[in-house]
C-alpha positions as CSV (number, residue, x, y, z in Angstrom):
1,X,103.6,152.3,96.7
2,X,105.5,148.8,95.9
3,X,103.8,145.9,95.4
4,X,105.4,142.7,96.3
5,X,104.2,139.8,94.1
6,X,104.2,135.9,95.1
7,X,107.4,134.5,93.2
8,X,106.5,131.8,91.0
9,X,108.2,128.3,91.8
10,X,108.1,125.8,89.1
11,X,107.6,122.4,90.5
12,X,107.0,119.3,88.8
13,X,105.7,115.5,89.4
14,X,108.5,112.6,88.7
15,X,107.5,109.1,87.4
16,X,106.3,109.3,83.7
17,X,104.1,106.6,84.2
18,X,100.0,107.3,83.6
19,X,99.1,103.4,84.7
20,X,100.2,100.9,87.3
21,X,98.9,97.4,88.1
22,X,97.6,96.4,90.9
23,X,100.6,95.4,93.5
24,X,103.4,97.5,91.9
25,X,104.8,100.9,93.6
26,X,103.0,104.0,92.8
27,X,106.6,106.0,92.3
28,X,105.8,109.6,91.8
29,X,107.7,112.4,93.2
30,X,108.1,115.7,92.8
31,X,111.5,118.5,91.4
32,X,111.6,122.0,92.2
33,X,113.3,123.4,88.9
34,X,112.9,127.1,89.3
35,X,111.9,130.2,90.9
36,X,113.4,130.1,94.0
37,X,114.7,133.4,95.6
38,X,117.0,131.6,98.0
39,X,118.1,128.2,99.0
40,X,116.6,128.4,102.5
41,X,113.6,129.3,101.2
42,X,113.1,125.1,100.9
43,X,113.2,125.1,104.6
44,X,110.0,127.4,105.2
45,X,107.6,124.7,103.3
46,X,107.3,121.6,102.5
47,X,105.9,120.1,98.9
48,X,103.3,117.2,99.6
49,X,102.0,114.7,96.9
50,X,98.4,114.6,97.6
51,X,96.0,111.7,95.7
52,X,92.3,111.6,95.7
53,X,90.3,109.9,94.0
54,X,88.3,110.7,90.2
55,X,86.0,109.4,87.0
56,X,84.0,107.5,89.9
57,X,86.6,106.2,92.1
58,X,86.1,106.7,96.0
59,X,89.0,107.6,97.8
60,X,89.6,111.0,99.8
61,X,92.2,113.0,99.5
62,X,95.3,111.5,101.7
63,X,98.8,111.6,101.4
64,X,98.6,108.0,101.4
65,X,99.1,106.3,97.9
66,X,96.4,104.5,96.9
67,X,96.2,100.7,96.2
68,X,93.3,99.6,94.8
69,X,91.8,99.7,91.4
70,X,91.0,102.7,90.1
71,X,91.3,106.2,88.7
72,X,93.0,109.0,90.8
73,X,94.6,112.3,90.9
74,X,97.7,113.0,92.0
75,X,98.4,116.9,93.1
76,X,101.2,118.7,94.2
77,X,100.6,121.0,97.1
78,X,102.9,123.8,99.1
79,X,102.2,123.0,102.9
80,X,103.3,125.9,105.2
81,X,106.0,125.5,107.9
82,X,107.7,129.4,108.2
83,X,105.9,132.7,106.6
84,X,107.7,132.7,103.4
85,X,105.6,130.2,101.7
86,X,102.9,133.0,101.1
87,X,106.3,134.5,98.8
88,X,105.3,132.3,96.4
89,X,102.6,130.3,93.8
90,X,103.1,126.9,92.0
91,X,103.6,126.9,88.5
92,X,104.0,123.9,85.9
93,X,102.3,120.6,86.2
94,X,100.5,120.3,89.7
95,X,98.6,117.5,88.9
96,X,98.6,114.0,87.2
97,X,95.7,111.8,86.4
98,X,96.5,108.1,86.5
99,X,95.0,104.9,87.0
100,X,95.5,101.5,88.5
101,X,94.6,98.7,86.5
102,X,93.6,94.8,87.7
103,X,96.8,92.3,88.0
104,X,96.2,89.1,85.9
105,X,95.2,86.0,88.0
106,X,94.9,82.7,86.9
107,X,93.3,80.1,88.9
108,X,94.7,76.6,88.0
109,X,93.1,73.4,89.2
110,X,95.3,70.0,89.1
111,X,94.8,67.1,87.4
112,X,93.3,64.0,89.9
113,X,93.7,60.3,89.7
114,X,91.0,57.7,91.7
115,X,91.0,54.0,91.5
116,X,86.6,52.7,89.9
117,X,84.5,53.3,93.2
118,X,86.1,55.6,95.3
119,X,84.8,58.7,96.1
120,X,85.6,62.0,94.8
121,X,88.4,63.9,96.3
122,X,87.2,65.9,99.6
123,X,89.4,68.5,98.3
124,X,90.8,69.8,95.1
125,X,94.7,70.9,93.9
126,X,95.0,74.4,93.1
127,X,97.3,77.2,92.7
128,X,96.7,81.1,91.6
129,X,99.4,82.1,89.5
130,X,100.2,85.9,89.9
131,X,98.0,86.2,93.1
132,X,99.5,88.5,96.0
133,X,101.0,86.8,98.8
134,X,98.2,89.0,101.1
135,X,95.4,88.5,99.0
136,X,96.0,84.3,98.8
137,X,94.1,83.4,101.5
138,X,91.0,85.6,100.5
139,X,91.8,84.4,97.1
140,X,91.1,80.7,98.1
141,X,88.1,81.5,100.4
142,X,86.0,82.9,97.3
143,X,87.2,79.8,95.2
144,X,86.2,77.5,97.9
145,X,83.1,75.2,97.4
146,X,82.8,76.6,93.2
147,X,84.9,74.1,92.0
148,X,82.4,71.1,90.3
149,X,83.4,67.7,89.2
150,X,80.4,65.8,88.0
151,X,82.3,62.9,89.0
152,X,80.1,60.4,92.1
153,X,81.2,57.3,93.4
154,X,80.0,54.3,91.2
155,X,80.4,56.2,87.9
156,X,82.5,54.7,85.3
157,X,86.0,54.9,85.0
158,X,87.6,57.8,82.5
159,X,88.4,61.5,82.7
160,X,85.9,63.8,84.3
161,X,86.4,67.6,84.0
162,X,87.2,69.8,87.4
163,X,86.1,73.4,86.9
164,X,84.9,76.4,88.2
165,X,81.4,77.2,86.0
166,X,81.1,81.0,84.5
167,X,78.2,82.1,86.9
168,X,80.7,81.6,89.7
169,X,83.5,82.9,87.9
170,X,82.0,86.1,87.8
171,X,81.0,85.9,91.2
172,X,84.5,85.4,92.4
173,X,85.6,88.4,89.9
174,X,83.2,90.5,91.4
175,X,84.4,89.7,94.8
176,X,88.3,90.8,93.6
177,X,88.4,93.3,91.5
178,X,91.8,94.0,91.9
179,X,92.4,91.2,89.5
180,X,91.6,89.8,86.2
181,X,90.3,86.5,87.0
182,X,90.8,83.8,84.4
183,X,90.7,79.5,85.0
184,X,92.6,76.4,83.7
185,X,90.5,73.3,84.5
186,X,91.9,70.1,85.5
187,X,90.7,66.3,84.7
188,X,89.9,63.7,87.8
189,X,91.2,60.6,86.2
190,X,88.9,57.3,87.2
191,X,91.2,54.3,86.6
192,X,90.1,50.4,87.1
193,X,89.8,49.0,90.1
194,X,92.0,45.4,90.4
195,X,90.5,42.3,91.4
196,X,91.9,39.1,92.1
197,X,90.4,35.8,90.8
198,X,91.2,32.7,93.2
């Protein structure tokens, strides 16, 4: 009696990196460096990158690379297309833990200049430095209606802070927590009002 044993085919996973941030290509691939019997063996499977999602992070397994923030697995799988991919077993590294971390975000509020009297500005100048072009306009929606300037019409002239307050920091963070949410205030300037004297 012979017994025929699956040939062992040493595969591994490309891309030495264990952490990305948010926004930047997951880049892993895979190398077949041994065990083959044959050439056009390759054409009887095909090797998939499979991630999934682990240490708490929800995301089922897909061939789709993930995106958001978070831990995941990354697993190399033979997928059958002829009968000669039972001829053989994976051997090497399979799998790859690795994680996405948040992408630094700043949110930076402009400086504002009023004449003694006027009323504060309806809106406010700001720009998010390092923000995703496809996340902007969600971006601004959260930051909409936190930023405070203590600043009312009749108050004397001088500089009066513009910021976003902690609690609603948070808030926002909570709401995005593909980044890592930091603000730069800006100052509503109050200057005197000229008057003519006939």
């Amino acid at each position: 009696q012979i017994i025929v044993t699956a040939r062992s085919l040493t595969v591994e996973i490309t891309g030495e990196k264990d952490s990305f941030v948010y926004g930047t290509v997951i880049d892993y691939g895979y190398d077949i460096t041994g065990g083959l019997y044959r050439d056009e063996d390759k054409e009887t499977f095909n090797v998939v990158l499979t991630y999934s999602g682990t240490e708490g992070t929800d995301y089922a397994p897909t061939t789709d690379k993930p995106q958001n923030v978070g831990t995941y697995i990354v697993t190399v799988t033979l997928e059958k297309v002829g009968e000669y991919v039972l001829n053989y077993v994976l051997n090497g590294e399979v799998s790859k833990t690795f994680t996405i971390k948040p992408k630094p975000l700043k949110i930076v509020i402009g400086n504002e200049g009023i004449i003694y009297g006027s009323d504060a500005p309806e809106s406010w100048t700001v720009d998010y430095e390092g923000v995703l072009p496809a996340d902007k306009g969600k971006i601004a929606a959260l930051v909409s209606g936190h930023i405070y300037c203590e600043y009312k019409a009749g108050k004397p002239k001088g500089d009066y802070p513009i910021t976003i307050n902690e609690d609603d920091l948070t808030a926002i963070q909570k709401e995005a927590p593909n980044y890592n949410i930091t603000k730069t205030g800006g100052t509503l300037e109050v200057k005197p009002r000229e008057i003519t004297v006939d």
